[in-house]
Every structure is written in C-alpha cells, then in structure tokens.
N, C-alpha and C positions, 0 to 999 in steps of 0.2 A: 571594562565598560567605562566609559567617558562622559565627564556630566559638567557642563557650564556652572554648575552651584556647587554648594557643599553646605547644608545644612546645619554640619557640626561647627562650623564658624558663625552663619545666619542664631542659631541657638543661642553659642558664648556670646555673642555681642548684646543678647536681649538679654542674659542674664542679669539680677540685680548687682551692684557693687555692694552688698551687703544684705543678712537679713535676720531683723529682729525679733525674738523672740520674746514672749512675754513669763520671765522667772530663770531664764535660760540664757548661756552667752550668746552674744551675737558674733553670727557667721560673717567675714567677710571672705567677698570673692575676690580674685586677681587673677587676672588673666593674660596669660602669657600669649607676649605681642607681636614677637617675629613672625614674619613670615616664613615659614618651612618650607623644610623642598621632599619631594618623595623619595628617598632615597634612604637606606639603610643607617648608613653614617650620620646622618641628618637625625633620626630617632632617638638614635645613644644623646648627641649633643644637646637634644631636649628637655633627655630623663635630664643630665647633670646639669644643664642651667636651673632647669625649675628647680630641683632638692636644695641646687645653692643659693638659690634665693636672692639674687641681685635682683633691689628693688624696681631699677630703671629697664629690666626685661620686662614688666608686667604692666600690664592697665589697671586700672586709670592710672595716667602719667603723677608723677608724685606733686605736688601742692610745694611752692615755693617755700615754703615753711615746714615740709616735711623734714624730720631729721631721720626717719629709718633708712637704713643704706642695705637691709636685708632682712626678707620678709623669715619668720620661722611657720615653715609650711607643716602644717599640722596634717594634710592629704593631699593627693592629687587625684583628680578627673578628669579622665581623657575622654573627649567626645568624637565619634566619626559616623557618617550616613551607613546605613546598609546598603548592601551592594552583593555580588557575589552570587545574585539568584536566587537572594531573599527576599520574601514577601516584603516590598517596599513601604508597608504603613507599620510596620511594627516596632517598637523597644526590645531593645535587649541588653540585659544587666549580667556581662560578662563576669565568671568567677575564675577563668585560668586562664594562663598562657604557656605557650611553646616556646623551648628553648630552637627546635630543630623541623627541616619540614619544609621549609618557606622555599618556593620552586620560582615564584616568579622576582625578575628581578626590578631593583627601583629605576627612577630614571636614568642614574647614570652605568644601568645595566651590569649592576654590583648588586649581588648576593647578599642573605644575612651569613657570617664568619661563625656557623654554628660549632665549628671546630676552635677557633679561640675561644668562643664563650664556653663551650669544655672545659679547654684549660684554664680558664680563670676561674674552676671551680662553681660552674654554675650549674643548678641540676638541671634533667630534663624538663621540667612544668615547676614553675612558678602562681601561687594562688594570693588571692588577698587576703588580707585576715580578718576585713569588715565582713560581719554577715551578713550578705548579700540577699540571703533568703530572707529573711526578718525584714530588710529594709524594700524590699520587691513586693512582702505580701503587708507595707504599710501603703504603700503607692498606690496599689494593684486597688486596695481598702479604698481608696479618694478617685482613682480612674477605671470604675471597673468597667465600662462600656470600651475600653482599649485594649489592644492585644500586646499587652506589657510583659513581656517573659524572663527567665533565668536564663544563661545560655551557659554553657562547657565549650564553646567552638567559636573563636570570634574572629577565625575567617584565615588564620596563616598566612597574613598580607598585613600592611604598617600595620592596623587598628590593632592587630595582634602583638604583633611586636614591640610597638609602645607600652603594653600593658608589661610585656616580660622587660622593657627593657628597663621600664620606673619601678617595678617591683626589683629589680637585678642591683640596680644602682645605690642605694642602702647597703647592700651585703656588700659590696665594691668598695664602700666609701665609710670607714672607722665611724666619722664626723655625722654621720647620717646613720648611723646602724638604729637607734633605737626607732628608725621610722619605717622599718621591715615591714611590708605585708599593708602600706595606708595606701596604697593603689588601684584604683577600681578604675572602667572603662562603661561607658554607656555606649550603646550604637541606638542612633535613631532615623527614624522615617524618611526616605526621599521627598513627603509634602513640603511645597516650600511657600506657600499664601499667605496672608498675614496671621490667619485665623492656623492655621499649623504648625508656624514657629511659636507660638502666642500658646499653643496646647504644649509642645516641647519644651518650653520654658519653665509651664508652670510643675510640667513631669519632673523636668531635672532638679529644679529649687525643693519638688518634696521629695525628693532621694536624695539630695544633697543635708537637707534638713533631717532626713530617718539616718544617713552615716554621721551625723554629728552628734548621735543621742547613743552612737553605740559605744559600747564598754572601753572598747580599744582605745578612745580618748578620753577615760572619765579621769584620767592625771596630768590634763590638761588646764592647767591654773591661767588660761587667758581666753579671751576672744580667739573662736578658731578662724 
C-alpha cells in the first residue's frame, strides 16, 4: 500500500529536543537525519550509524560551540505508520523481531540475507529487554480512551527489520555490546491533522519517558 505521508517522520519532527523531569535526568532526544531509502541494505546502515553515534547524522544540527563529535546513545526508537491491514488509528508497542520470513522485497528488489544473518551468528527472534508491558500499561494509564496495544508481530517488512536489525547490531559490534536489547520500535496511526500528530507526540514522549525510568538504565550516570 502507498501513502504520500508517513506519520512516523510527521511524529519525530514534533518530538521535544529534550525532556525535563522534575528529580529525574533529562531526556534528550536526537534524531536521526538522513533520509532513508526502503531497501534492506539501507536498515543495516541505519542500526550502525545510530549505535555509532556521529554527532552530525542527528538533529538538531550541532551549535557552533558544540564540542561532542559523538552522541553515547543510551536507546533507540524506531517509529513507523501502520500499514499491513491494520486498524489504522491504533499504537503498537512492538516487543520482537524476526531474524527470517521477510517475502517482500525493498525497492531495489533485494531480499533480507536471512541466510548471512545465520551465519553471523544471529538467532531466529531477537526481543528488547525494556519491559514493554510496564511501560504500555503506564501510557495506556494517561491514554486510556486510545487503542494503545503490546504487539509480537510488527509486520515482517522494514518496521520489522529495523527492530531485528538495531537489536542485532550490539551483538555484532564488541564496542556496543553492553547496549544489547535497548531497542524498542513504536508503530503508529495513519491520522495525520494537526490534532493527531499532536496526540502521537504526546503518546511517544510518555513511552519514551516510562523506558527511561526502567531498570535497564538505572547505571546510567548521565542525561539519557
């Protein structure tokens, strides 16, 4: 199916560049700037710029004064619309991903290599290790009048693959191992009005704010 939007851009762009909490570190956000292409190849080179964290891939562009030259990414959040013949107003706070499966191909008519990612030792499903349920049934808690769910299936197309492919890239990468399993994926609503991104926004900031309170980072001596 083919859509002139993509809401999961419309989303990141409203995101805060930061958000404070009161006793609590402050979150910031970065957001990663390229423009992507659909294509398999294209996913891997995603996981590994983000985990590496060159500052000048991400927004907001760095302040002439900045001296970080690389961000130490405490999580990643991958966003993408529903699609698939899913009920198009819902959330879904994916907890796994597929190593194998993936039948359609990206644009440039290239497969996922579910046979290399064997051989590099990757299993079949990869999960996060944020719990996802705790952090669903604190949202769920602030949006209950939305149809905000947990999902196991998020669709064995890129949205999918992303997830396995930033959860994969730590186990691949020495330099990044202790950051195993800080990979979650959100899918949200085809609405795209002001008042819909504006609801999206404020869903992702308080799922973003319930995985920053969870365990997984309580030995995190910084701003995440």
């Amino acid at each position: 199916m083919e859509f002139d939007y993509n809401t999961s851009l419309m989303v990141r762009d409203a995101l805060p560049e930061s958000i404070e909490r009161a006793g609590k570190r402050k979150i910031r956000i970065y957001k990663y700037a390229r423009v992507t292409r659909d294509t398999y190849e294209d996913v891997r080179r995603v996981s590994k710029e983000i985990w590496g964290g060159q500052r000048s891939l991400f927004s907001p562009k760095p302040q002439a004064d900045e001296t970080e030259e690389n961000i130490d990414v405490s999580l990643i959040l991958h966003l993408g619309m529903v699609a698939l013949g899913w009920k198009p107003d819902q959330f879904r706070f994916e907890t796994v991903a597929r190593r194998d499966g993936y039948e359609l191909p990206g644009d440039d008519g290239q497969h996922v290599d579910s046979k290399q990612l064997k051989e590099l030792g990757l299993p079949k499903s990869l999960a996060t290790s944020f719990n996802i349920e705790a952090a669903w049934q604190k949202v769920k808690a602030k949006f209950p009048d939305h149809p905000i769910h947990l999902s196991d299936d998020a669709g064995l197309y890129f949205c999918e693959f992303r997830l396995y492919s930033s959860l994969a890239e730590p186990l691949l990468t020495e330099s990044h191992r202790k950051k195993s399993g800080r990979t979650v994926f959100q899918h949200l609503p085809q609405g795209h009005t002001i008042e819909a991104i504006a609801l999206a926004r404020d869903i992702t900031v308080e799922f973003i704010t319930s995985l920053a309170d969870d365990h997984l980072l309580e030995e995190e001596n910084h701003d995440l």
